[in-house]
LUMDO-91631 format. One line per field, with one value per residue (C-alpha): residue number from 1; chain; x, y, z. Coordinates in Angstrom, 3 decimals. Example, Ala and Ser with C-alpha at 12.3 -4.5 7.8 and 13.67 -1.06 7.14 Angstrom:
resi: (1|2)
chain: (A|A)
east: (12.300|13.670)
north: (-4.500|-1.060)
up: (7.800|7.140)
! end
This chain:
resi: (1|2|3|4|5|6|7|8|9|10|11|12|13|14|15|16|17|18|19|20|21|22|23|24|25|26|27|28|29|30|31|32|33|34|35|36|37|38|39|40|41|42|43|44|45|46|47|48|49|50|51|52|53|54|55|56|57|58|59|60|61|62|63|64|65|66|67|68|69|70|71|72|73|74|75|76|77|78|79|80|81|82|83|84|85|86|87|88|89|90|91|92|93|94|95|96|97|98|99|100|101|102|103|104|105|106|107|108|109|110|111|112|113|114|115|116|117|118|119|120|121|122|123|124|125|126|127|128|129|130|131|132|133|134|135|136|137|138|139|140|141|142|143|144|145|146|147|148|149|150|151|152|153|154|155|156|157|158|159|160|161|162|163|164|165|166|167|168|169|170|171|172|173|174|175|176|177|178|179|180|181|182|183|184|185|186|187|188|189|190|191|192|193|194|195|196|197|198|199|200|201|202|203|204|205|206|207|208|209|210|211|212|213|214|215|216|217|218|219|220|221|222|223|224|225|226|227|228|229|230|231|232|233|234|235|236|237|238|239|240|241|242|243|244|245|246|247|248|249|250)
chain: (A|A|A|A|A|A|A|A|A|A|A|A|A|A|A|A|A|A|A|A|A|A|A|A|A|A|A|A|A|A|A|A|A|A|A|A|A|A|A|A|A|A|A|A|A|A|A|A|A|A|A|A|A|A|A|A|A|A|A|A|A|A|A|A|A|A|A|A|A|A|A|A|A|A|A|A|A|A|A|A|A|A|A|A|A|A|A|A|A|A|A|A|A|A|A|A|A|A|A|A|A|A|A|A|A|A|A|A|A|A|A|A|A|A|A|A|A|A|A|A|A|A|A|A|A|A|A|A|A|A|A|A|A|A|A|A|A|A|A|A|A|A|A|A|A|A|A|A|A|A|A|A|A|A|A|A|A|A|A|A|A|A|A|A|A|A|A|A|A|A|A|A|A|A|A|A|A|A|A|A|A|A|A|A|A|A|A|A|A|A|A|A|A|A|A|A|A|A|A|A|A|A|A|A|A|A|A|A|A|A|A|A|A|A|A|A|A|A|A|A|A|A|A|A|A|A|A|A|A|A|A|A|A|A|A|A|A|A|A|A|A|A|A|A|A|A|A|A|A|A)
east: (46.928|46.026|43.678|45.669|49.146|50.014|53.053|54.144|56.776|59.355|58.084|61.972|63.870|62.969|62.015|64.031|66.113|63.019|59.567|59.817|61.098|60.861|57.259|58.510|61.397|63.308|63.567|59.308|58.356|60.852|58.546|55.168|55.643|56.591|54.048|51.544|52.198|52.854|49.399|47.113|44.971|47.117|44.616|48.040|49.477|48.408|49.309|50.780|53.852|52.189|49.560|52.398|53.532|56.986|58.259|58.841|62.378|60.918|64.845|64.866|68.165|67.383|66.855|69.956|72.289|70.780|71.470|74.038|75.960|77.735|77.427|78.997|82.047|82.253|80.961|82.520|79.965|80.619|78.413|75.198|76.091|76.891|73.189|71.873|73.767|73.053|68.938|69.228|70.973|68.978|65.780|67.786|68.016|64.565|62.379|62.870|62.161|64.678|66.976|64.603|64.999|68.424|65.933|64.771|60.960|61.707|62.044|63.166|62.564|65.362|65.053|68.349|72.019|72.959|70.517|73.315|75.370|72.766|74.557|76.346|74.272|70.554|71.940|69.584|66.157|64.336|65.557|62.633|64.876|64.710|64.688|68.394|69.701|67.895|70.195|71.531|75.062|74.906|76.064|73.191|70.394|68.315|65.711|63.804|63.337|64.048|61.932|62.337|60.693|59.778|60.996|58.854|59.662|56.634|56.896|57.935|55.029|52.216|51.586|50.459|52.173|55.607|55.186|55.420|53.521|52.508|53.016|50.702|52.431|51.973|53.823|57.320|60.380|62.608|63.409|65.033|66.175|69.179|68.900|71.762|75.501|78.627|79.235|79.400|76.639|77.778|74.572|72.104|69.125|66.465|62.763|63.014|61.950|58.748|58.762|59.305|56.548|54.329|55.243|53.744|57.544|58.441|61.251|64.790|66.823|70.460|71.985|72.475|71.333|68.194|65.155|62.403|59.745|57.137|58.698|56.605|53.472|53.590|55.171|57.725|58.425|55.244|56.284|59.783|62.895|66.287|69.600|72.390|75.624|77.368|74.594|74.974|76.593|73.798|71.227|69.879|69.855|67.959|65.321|64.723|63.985|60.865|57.664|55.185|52.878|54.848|55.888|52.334|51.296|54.104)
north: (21.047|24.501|24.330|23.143|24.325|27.351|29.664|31.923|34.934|36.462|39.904|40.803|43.094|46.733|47.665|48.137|44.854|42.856|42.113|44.390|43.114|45.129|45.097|45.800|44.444|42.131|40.541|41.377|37.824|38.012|41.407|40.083|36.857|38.827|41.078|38.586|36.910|39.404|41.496|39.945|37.975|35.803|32.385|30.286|32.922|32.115|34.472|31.793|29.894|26.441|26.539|26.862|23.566|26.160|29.468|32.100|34.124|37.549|38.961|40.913|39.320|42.101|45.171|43.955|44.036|47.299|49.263|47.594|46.742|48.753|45.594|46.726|47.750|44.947|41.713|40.679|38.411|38.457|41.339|39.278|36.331|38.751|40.120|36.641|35.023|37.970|37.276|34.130|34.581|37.117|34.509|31.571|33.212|34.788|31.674|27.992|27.474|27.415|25.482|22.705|21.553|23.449|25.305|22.415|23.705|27.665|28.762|32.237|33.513|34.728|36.032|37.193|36.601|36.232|33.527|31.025|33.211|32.365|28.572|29.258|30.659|28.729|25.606|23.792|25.571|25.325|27.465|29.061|30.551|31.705|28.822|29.974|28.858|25.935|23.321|20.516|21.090|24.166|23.515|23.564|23.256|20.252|19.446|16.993|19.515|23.295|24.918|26.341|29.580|30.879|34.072|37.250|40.710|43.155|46.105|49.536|51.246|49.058|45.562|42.729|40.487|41.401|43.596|40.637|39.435|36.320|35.548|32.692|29.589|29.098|33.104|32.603|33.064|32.519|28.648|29.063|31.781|32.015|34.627|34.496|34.844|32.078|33.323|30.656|30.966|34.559|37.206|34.295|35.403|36.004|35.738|34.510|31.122|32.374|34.869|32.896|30.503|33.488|34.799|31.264|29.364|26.194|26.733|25.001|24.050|23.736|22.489|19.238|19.844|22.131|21.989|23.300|25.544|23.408|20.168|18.053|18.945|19.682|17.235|19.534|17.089|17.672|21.664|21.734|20.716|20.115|19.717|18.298|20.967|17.674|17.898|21.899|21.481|19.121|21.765|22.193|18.664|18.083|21.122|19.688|16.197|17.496|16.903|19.536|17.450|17.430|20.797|22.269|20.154|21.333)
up: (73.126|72.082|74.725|77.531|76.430|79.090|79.882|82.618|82.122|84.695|85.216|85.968|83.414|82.211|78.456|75.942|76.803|77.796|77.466|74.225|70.387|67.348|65.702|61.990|59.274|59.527|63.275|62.944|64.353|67.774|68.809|67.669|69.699|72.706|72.330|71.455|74.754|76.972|76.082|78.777|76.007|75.064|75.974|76.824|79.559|83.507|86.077|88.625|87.520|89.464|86.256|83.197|81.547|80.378|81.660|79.122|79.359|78.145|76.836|73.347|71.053|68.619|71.185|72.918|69.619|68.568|71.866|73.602|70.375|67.153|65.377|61.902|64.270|67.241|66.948|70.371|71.972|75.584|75.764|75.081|76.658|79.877|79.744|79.544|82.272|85.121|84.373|84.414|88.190|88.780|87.962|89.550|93.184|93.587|92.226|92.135|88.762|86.917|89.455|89.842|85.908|85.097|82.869|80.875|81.002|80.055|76.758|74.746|71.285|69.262|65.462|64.618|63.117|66.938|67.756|68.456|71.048|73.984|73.523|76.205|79.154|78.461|76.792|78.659|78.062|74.540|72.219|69.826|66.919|63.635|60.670|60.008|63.091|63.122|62.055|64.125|63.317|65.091|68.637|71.215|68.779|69.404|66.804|69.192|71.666|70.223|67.712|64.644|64.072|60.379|59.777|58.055|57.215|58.301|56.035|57.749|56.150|57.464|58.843|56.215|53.477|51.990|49.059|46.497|42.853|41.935|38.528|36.799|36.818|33.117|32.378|34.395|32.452|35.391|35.514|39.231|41.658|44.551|47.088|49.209|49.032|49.075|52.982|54.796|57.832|58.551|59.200|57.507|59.057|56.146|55.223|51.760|52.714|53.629|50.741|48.385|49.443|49.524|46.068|44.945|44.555|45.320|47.820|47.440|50.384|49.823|53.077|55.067|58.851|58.131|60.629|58.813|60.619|62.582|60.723|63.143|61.709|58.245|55.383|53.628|51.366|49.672|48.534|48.505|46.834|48.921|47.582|49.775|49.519|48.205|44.895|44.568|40.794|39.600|40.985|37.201|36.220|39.454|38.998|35.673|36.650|38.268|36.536|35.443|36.843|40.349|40.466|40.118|43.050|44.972)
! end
């Protein structure tokens, strides 16, 4: 598939709002998979829409929150959903690509807390989102045909691994570790799913509609532990159940 998979992007839509995502912290992974794309060597991109299998929608969640948006002051959402819905007319009347599927072939990227606001104006197309938003119970999300997207922080500094130590497995005083807070789903974008795999941890899942990044390829019950929300105060009881034996394997 690697070999035959192929996409073509609108052109339409000016930088800062499209075609562009930020490179570094947080929201890293939206810009990088624009970028990565949208570069010219990018072996899946064709120049003629007739040779994609899926149309790219080249619009930037994060660039759109951070100049369009005081997000710490107004969290109204029409905003968004206002940008999305005039390029998606703006798509709709000058090719026939989108109208011939309702958009069931295009897809967009979105890494941030905002993912799930384009619901409303591409619920048809595949949504490509941060793990956070991944979960079925989220209206719109469908894991049998949207994607969930593992999400990274890129330092500011310079590009490579988060700035993290792995401790020998046989020297950890730390039985187990939350990161997080009791908030409900509010602003959950985070990489410490990833970072905590890189930092040589088995990663612990506490939810009950979570779709896993790229779930349909690798087994992720081999290296890593979930807990239903139902099971949260038996968390310990659970942890310790696990075998040496199973844990270093994991």
């Amino acid at each position: 598939m690697e070999k035959r998979f192929k996409v073509w992007v609108y052109n339409e839509g000016e930088p800062p709002l499209f075609h562009r995502g930020p490179l570094k912290d947080i929201y890293a992974i939206e810009g990088h998979f624009i970028d990565k794309l949208e570069n010219g060597k990018s072996p899946f991109l064709v120049r003629h829409p007739d040779e994609a299998h899926t149309v790219f929608i080249p619009v930037g969640i994060a660039k759109i929150i951070r100049y369009l948006y005081t997000p710490r002051l107004d969290y109204d959402r029409w905003c968004l959903q206002s940008v999305v819905t005039d390029y998606i007319s703006v798509i709709s009347n000058r090719y026939p690509y989108w109208n011939r599927s309702a958009g069931a072939d295009h897809f967009f990227v979105g890494c941030h807390d905002w993912d799930q606001m384009f619901q409303l104006p591409v619920l048809s197309c595949i949504k490509t989102l941060s793990e956070c938003y991944a979960m079925p119970i989220l209206q719109g999300f469908q894991p049998a045909r949207d994607v969930s997207l593992p999400e990274i922080k890129v330092p500011s500094k310079a590009l490579g691994p988060p700035d993290v130590r792995q401790a020998s497995t046989n020297h950890r005083p730390i039985f187990a570790f939350f990161a997080g807070g009791p908030h409900g789903g509010w602003e959950v974008a985070s990489p410490r799913l990833i970072e905590s795999m890189h930092a040589g941890c088995v990663p612990m899942i506490i939810s009950n509609g979570y779709v896993l990044p790229f779930s349909d390829v690798l087994d992720w019950s081999k290296f890593y532990v979930h807990i239903p929300v139902a099971r949260i105060p038996e968390i310990k009881t659970i942890l310790e159940g696990i075998s040496i034996d199973d844990y270093l394997k994991m």
